[in-house]
N, C-alpha and C positions, 0 to 999 in steps of 0.2 A: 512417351515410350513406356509401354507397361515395365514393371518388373519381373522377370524371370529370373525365380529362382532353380540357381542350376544344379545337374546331378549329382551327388556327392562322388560318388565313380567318377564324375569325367573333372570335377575338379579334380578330383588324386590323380589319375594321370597326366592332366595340362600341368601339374604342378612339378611331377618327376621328369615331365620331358623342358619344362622350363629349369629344373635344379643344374638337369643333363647340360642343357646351353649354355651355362652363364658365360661364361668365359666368351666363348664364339658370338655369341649374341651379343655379348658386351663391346667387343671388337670391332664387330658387323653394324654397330650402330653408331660409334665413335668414328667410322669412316662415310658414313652416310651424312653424319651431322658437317664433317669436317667438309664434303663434296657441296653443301647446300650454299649458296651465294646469295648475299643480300641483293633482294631486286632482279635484274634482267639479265641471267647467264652470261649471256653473250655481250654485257658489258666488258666483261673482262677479257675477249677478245683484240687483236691489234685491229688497224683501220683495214691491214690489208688482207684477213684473216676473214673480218668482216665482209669487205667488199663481194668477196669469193662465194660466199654465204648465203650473198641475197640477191650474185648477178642477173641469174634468172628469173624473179621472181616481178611480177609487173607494179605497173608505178606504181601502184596504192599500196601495196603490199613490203616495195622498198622501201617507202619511205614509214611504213609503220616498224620494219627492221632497223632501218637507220636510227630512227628516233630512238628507238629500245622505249616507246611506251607499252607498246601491249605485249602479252604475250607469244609467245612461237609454241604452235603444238608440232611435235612431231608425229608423221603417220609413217609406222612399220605394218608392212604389209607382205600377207604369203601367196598373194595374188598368182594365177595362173590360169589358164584358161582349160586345162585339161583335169584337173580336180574339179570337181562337180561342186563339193564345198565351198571350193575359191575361187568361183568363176565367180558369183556377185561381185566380191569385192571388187570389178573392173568400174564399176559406176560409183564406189565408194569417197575417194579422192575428192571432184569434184564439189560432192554432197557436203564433204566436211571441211573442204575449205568456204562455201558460202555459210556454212552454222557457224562456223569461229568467225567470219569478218561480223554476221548480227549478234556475238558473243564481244564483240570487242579484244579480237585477238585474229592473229595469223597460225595458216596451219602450211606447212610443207611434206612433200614426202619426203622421207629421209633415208629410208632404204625399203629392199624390198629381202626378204627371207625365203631362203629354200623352202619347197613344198610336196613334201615328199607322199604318195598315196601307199600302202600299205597293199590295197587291194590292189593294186596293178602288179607288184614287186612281189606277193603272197608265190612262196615256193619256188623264187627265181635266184638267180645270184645278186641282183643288187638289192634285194630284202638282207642282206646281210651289211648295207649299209644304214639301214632305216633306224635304229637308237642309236648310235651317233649322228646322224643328220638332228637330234634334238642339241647334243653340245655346241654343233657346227649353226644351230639356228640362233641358240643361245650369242655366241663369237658375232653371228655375224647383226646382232640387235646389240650390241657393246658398240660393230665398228660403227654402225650408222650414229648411235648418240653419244659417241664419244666427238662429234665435231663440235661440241658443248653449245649448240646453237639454239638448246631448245628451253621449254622452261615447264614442258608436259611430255606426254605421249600420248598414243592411241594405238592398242596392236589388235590387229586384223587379222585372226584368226582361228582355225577352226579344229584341224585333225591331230592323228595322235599323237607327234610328235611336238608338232608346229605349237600348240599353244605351251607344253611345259618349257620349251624351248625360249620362245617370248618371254615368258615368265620368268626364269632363269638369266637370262641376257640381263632384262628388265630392272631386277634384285639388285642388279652391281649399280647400278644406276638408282637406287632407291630413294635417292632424295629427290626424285620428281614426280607425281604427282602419274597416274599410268591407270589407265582403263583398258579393258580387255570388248574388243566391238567383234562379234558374232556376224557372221550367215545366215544361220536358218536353215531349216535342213529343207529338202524335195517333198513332194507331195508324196503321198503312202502309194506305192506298188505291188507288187504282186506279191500276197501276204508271206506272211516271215515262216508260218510253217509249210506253205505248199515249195516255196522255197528250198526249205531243208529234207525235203519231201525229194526233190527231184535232183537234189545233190548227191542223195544219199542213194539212189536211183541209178546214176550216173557212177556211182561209185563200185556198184555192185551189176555193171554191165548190163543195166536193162533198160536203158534209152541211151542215144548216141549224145554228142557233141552238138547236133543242133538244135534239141529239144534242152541242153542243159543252157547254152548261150539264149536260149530264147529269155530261158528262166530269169538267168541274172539281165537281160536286159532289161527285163522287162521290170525287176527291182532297183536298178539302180539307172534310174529313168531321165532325171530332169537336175538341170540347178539344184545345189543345196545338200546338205550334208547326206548321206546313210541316213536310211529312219531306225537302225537296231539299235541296241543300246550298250556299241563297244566303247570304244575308246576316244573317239571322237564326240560322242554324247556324253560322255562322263565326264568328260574335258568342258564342255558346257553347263553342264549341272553344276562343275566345284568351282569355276568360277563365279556363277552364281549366288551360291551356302557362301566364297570366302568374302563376298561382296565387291565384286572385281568388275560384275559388268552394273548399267544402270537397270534398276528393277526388269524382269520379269523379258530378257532381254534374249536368252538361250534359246529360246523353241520357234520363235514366231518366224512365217516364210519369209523366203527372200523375192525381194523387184517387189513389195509391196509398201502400199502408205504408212502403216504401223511399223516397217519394218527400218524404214526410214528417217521416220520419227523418231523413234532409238538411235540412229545411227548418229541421229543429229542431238538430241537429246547427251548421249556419251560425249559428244565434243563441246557442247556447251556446259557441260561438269568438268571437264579439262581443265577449260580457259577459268573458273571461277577458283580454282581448287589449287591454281598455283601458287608459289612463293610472292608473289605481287599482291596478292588480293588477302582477305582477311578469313579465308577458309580453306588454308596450307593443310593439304592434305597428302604426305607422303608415300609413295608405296612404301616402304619400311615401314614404318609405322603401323600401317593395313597388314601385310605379311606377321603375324606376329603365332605365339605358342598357337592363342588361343583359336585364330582362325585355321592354321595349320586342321586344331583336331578339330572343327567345325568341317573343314573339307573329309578329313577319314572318315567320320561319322556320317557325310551324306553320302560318301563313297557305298558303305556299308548297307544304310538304309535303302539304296537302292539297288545292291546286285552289282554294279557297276563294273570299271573294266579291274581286272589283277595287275596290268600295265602300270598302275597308278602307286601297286607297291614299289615299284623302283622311281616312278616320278614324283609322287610326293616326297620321297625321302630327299630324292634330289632338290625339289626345289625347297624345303626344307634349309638346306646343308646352304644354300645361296642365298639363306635370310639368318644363320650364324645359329642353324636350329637342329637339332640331333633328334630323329625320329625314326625308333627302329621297327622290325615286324612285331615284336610285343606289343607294341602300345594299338597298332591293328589288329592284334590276337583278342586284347585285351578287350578293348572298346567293343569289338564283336559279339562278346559273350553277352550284353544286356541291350546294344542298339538294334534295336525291331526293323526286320523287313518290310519295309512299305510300299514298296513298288515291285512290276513284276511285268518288264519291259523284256521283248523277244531277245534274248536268248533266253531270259530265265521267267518268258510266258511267252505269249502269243502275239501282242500287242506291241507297235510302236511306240516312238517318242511323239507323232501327231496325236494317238489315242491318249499318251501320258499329260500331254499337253492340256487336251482338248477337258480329262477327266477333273484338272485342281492345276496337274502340273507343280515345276518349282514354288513356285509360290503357297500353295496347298500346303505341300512336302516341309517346307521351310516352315512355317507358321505350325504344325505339327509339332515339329521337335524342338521347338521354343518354347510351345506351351507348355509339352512335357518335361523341361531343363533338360534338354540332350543335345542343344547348342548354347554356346556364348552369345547370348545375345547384347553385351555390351561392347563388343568388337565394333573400331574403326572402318566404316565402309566408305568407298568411290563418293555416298549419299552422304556421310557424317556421320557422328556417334549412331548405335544401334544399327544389327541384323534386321529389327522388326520394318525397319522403311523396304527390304526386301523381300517380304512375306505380304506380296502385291501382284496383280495381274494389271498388263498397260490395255488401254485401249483410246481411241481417236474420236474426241468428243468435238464433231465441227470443225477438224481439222488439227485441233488443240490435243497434246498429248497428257491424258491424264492416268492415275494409276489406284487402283480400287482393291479392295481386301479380298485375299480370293475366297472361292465359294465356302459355306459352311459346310459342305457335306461332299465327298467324293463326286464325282458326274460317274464314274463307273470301279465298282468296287472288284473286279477282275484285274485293273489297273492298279489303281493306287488307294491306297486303307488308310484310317486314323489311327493313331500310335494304341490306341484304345481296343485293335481289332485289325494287329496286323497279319500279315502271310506268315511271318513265325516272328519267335520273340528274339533272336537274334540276325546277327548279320549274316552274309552271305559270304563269309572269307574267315578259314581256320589255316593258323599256323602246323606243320607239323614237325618234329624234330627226332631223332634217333640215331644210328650207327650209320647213315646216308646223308646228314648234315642238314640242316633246315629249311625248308618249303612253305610257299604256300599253296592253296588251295583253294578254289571257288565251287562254294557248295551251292548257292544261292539256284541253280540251275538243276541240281543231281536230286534224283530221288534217293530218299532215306534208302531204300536198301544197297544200294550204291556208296554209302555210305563210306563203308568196312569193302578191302577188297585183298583177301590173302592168295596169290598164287606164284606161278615160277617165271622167274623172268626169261625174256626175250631181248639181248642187248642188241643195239642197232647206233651206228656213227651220221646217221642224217635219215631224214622221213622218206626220203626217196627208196630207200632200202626197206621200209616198212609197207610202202607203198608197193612195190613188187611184192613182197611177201604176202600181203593182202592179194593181190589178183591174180596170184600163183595157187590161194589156197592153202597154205603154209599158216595161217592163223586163223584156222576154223578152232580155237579149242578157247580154253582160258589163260591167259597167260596176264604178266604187266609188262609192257612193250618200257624200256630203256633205252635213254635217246640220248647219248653220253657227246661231250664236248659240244656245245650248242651254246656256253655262257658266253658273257661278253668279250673276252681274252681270244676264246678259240676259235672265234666269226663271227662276232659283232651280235651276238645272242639274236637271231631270225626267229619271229614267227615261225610255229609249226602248224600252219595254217591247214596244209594239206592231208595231214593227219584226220580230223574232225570225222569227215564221213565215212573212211572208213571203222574208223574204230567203233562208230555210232551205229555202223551197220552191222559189226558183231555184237555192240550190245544189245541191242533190239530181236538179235536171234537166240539171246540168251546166254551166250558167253559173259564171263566176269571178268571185263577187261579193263585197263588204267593205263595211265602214262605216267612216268617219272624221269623228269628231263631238268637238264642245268639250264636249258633254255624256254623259250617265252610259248604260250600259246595266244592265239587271238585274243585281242579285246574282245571278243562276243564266244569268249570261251564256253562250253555248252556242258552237255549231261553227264559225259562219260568223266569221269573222277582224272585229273592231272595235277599232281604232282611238279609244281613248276619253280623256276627259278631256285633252284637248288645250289646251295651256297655250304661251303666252296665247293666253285666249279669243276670239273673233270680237268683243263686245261692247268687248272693249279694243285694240281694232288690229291683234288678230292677225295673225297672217298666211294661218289659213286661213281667212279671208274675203276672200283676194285670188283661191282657187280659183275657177273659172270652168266650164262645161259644156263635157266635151271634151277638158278635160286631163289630159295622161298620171299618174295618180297609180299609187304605188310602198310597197309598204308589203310590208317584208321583216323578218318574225322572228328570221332565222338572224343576219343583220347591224346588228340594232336599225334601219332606215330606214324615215324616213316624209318624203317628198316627192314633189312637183310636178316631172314632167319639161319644165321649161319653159324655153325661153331665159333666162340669168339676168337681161341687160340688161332683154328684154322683165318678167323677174318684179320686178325694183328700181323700173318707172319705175308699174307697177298698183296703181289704187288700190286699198284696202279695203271691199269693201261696208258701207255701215252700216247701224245697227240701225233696224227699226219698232217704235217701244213702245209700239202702240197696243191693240194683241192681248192684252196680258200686265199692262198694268198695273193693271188694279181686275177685281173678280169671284170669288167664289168666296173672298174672304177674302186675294185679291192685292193688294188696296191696301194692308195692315196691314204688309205685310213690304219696303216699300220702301224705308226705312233698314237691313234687313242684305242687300237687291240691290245695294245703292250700297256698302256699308262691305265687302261681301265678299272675301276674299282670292282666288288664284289658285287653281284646284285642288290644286296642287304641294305649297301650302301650306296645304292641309286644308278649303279654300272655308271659310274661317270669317269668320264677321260678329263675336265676340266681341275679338278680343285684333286 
C-alpha cells in the first residue's frame, strides 16, 4: 500500500467530528464488542431454537448448521420485481448460496426489506411515506439478524432509501462482518437531456401525455438501476469511497458474467472475514470517523444526491458518530468537482463508468490526500485495494488499476483539472434557519437570487399557479411544512419543470422548502431541508407573500429582508393536519411523524 499522505483540512475535520463522538462512539463500540461471540453465533443458541433455524435448510446444509463448523452468511434482500433496480436480485440467492458452500460456509436468506421506488410515489400520497420506509428498513434488517443465526451478512441493495436503511439496520449489529452487493444499473436510454427536454415541454403544455410517457419509457427501460446520478447512484458510489462493496462493484450491469462474479466474489469475502477465520473484519470497525468523511468527500466530488445530507448524518448517528452540515459546508470549500454525471451534466453513470469510473475517482482523491486511505475495508487494511476496475480473465475474477488518464473528460477530470475547485453543496444560514443547497448543477449566475416571495403549503398549489399563469414574473416560491414532522418530508419532485421552465424564460426564480427535492435535484437554486421545520416553529413559516427573500451561495445566506422588529413580533403560521394524516397507508406512520428528528439530524424516528 503506497502511503498517502493526507489533507491537513480533512485531518482537522475527521479529528473535530471524532472529539464531537467520543462518548457515543465509545459506547457504540463497547456494545458491538460486548455483542461479538467467540466462534459460531449460534452456538449459543438452545437445541430447540436451533432446530427452527435450520428446518428448512437441505441435508448438507443442516448438517453444516448442526455441526456449527462453517460459517452462516445471512442474505437481506430488497428484492421485488416491480423496481427495475431490484428485479436482478431474483437470481441472486441461489448464486450466493453455491459461492458460500465452494467458500466453505452456508448462506440463508434471512429476511427480505421493504422496497420502496421514489419514482413511482414522486407527487403522490404514499411519497410521504418514502424516508421513513429507510427507519422501517433499517427495523426491519435488526428483525431478520436478530435470530442471532448468522456469523456475516450480505445486503442486497440498491435505491434511495433501501441501502441507508440496510446500512443503519446493519450498524446495530456491527460485530458482524456485512457487505453491501449491488445491481447494476440498465443500459443508457433516451438521453438525460432530451428527457428534461420534453418534461419540461410537457410542463408548459406543448406536447400531451403520450409523447411525455413515451419519453420516460423509453428512459427507464430495462433491469437495473436509473442511469442519472440521484440518489440511488450515490448510494452506490459511497458504498464504494466507504469500502463496503468488493472493488469496482457499483456500476457494472446486471444478468451478466462479470456481474456475478462480484456477486460471488462479495460472499466469498463474507465467509473469510468472519469471527471464525483469522481475518475478523467487523462492520463497526469499517464504519468509523474516518470513512464517514471519506463518504462526504466523494459525495461532494461528484455532485451527488443532497438526500445524503440527512442519510449520512443518520447512518453516522448508528456507528456513535456526530456529523453535522458544517463538516459538509466545510469539506466542500477545498474538495474539487470531478465528475459531472446528468443532472449536473449530460452524461450517465454508464458514460461515468465507461470513462475511469469509481475506481478512477477513488485513486484521484488518494493521490491528492482527500481521502483516508488507511481505513478498514470489506478487502482489509487500505482504501487503495478499491481504486480498481474488475474484469473476467478466462472466467477467473481479477481486478487491475484503473486507467491513467480519463476515457472522457466531459465526464470525469483528475483533481489536477477539475470542473471547479470545489464541491457541489453549500450550507446556507440566516433569519430562515439553515439549508442546504446544491450548486454542483446551477449556473454561477443563479448563484445569488434576491426577490419576493411566493408562500405555498404543497407543490400542487404551485403546480396550478404555474399553469394558471400566475408565475410568469420573478419571485422565490416557499413551500412551508413539507419537513419530516409535518408529512414525512416528500420529494418535491414535481416542482423541477416547472420552475425550470421559468427559468429558462428568464425569470429569477428559487425554492425554499423545509422539505426535500430529488436526488437528481437540478439547475434552478433550492433552498432545501430547512431546519427547523415549519411544523416546529420555524421560522420559515413566519414568511409571508411579498417578502424580500435572499438566498446567496457565494456567502452561505438565506433570509427574509424584513424589518427585524417587524420579524420578532410575527407570528408563525400553523400546521393543517388534516390533508396528511390517514390515506394511502399515512395513518400507520404517525408515531415516527411525531418522534422524528430535525433534518440536521438525519430526520430519524429511530434513536
Amino acid at each position: 500500500m503506497r502511503n498517502h499522505v493526507i489533507d491537513a483540512r480533512v485531518r482537522e475535520i475527521t479529528e473535530r467530528i471524532r472529539a464531537r463522538s467520543v462518548a457515543g462512539r465509545a459506547d457504540y463500540l463497547s456494545r458491538m464488542d460486548a455483542a461479538r461471540t467467540a466462534g459460531v453465533a449460534r452456538k449459543g443458541l438452545s437445541c430447540t431454537n436451533l432446530a427452527h433455524g435450520f428446518a428448512a435448510a437441505d441435508a448438507a446444509d443442516k448438517e453444516s448448521l448442526k455441526q456449527a463448523r462453517w460459517p452462516n452468511i445471512a442474505i437481506l434482500s430488497a428484492y421485488n420485481d416491480m423496481l427495475s433496480a431490484h428485479q436482478p436480485f431474483e437470481r441472486f440467492p441461489p448464486l450466493i448460496k453455491r459461492a458460500a458452500r465452494e467458500a466453505a460456509a452456508v448462506a440463508q436468506f434471512a429476511g427480505g426489506v421493504p422496497a420502496m421506488c421514489d419514482g413511482v410515489t414522486q407527487g403522490q400520497p404514499g411519497m410521504e411515506l418514502s424516508l421513513f420506509s429507510r427507519d422501517v428498513i433499517a427495523m426491519s434488517t435488526g428483525v431478520a439478524l436478530a435470530h442471532n443465526m448468522f456469523d456475516a451478512a450480505l445486503c442486497l441493495g440498491v435505491c434511495d432509501k433501501i441501502v441507508p436503511g440496510l446500512l443503519m439496520g446493519a450498524l446495530s449489529f456491527g460485530h458482524l462482518p456485512v457487505l453491501f452487493v449491488p445491481g447494476g444499473p440498465m443500459p443508457s436510454g433516451v438521453p438525460n437531456k432530451e428527457k428534461a427536454r420534453i418534461r419540461q415541454l410537457f410542463a408548459e403544455g406543448k406536447v400531451g401525455r403520450d409523447a411525455l410517457l413515451e419519453s420516460e419509457a423509453g428512459s427507464y427501460h430495462a433491469p437495473g438501476t436509473c442511469t442519472f446520478y440521484g440518489t440511488a447512484n450515490s448510494n452506490q458510489l459511497l458504498m464504494e469511497i466507504m469500502g463496503l462493496h468488493v472493488p469496482g462493484a457499483a456500476f457494472v450491469p446486471p444478468n451478466t458474467a462479470l456481474r456475478d462474479a462480484l456477486t460471488a466474489a462479495a460472499t466469498q469475502r463474507a465467509a473469510r472475514t468472519t469471527a471464525l477465520g483469522g481475518e475478523y473484519l467487523p462492520l463497526a470497525h469499517l464504519v468509523d470517523e474516518r470513512a464517514i468523511v471519506n463518504a462526504v468527500i466523494g459525495l461532494l466530488a461528484t455532485g451527488g444526491s443532497t438526500n445524503h445530507t440527512l442519510h449520512l448524518v443518520a447512518i453516522a448517528r448508528c456507528a456513535g458518530i456526530t456529523l453535522n452540515w458544517d463538516d459538509f459546508s466545510d469539506l466542500s470549500q477545498f474538495v474539487p468537482l470531478l465528475a459531472r454525471i446528468y443532472p449536473n451534466g449530460g452524461a450517465d453513470v454508464n458514460r461515468f463508468h465507461a470513462a475511469g469510473g469509481a475506481g478512477f475517482l477513488i485513486r484521484e482523491l488518494l493521490d491528492a490526500g482527500l481521502l483516508h486511505g488507511d481505513v478498514m475495508t470489506v478487502m482489509g487494511r487500505g482504501l487503495e485495494a478499491h481504486a480498481a476496475e474488475p474484469f473476467l480473465v478466462d472466467g477467473r475474477l481479477e481486478w487491475r488499476p484503473p486507467p491513467a488518464a480519463s476515457g472522457d473528460l466531459d465526464v470525469l477530470r483528475p483533481v489536477r483539472d477539475p470542473f471547479s475547485p470545489h464541491g457541489g453543496l453549500a450550507l446556507l444560514g440566516g433569519n430562515l434557519g439553515r439549508a442546504v443547497i446544491k450548486t454542483s448543477a446551477m449556473k454561477s449566475e443563479h448563484h445569488v437570487v434576491e426577490a419576493p416571495a411566493l408562500v405555498f403549503d404543497d407543490q400542487e398549489e404551485v403546480v396550478a399557479a404555474f399553469n394558471s399563469g400566475r408565475l410568469d414574473r420573478d419571485f422565490v416560491a416557499v413551500i412551508r411544512f413539507q419537513g419530516p414532522r409535518a408529512n414525512g418530508m416528500p420529494e418535491l419532485h414535481q416542482l423541477s419543470p416547472a420552475l425550470a421552465s421559468l427559468q429558462s424564460r428568464g425569470f429569477h426564480v428559487a425554492l425554499v422548502t423545509d422539505g426535500r427535492m430529488s436526488g437528481a435535484s437540478g439547475s434552478v437554486p433550492a433552498a432545501i431541508h430547512v431546519t427547523p421545520e415549519c411544523a416546529n416553529g420555524g421560522p420559515l413559516a413566519k414568511v409571508r407573500d411579498g417578502d424580500v427573500i435572499r438566498i446567496d451561495c457565494h456567502h452561505g445566506v438565506l433570509e427574509a429582508r424584513v424589518d427585524p422588529q417587524t420579524w420578532a413580533l410575527r407570528d408563525p403560521a400553523r400546521l393543517a393536519h388534516a390533508r396528511n394524516e390517514s390515506g394511502m397507508g399515512r395513518e400507520m406512520f404517525s408515531t415516527f411523524r411525531r418522534a422524528a428528528s430535525d433534518a440536521e439530524t438525519g430526520a430519524m424516528a429511530l434513536m
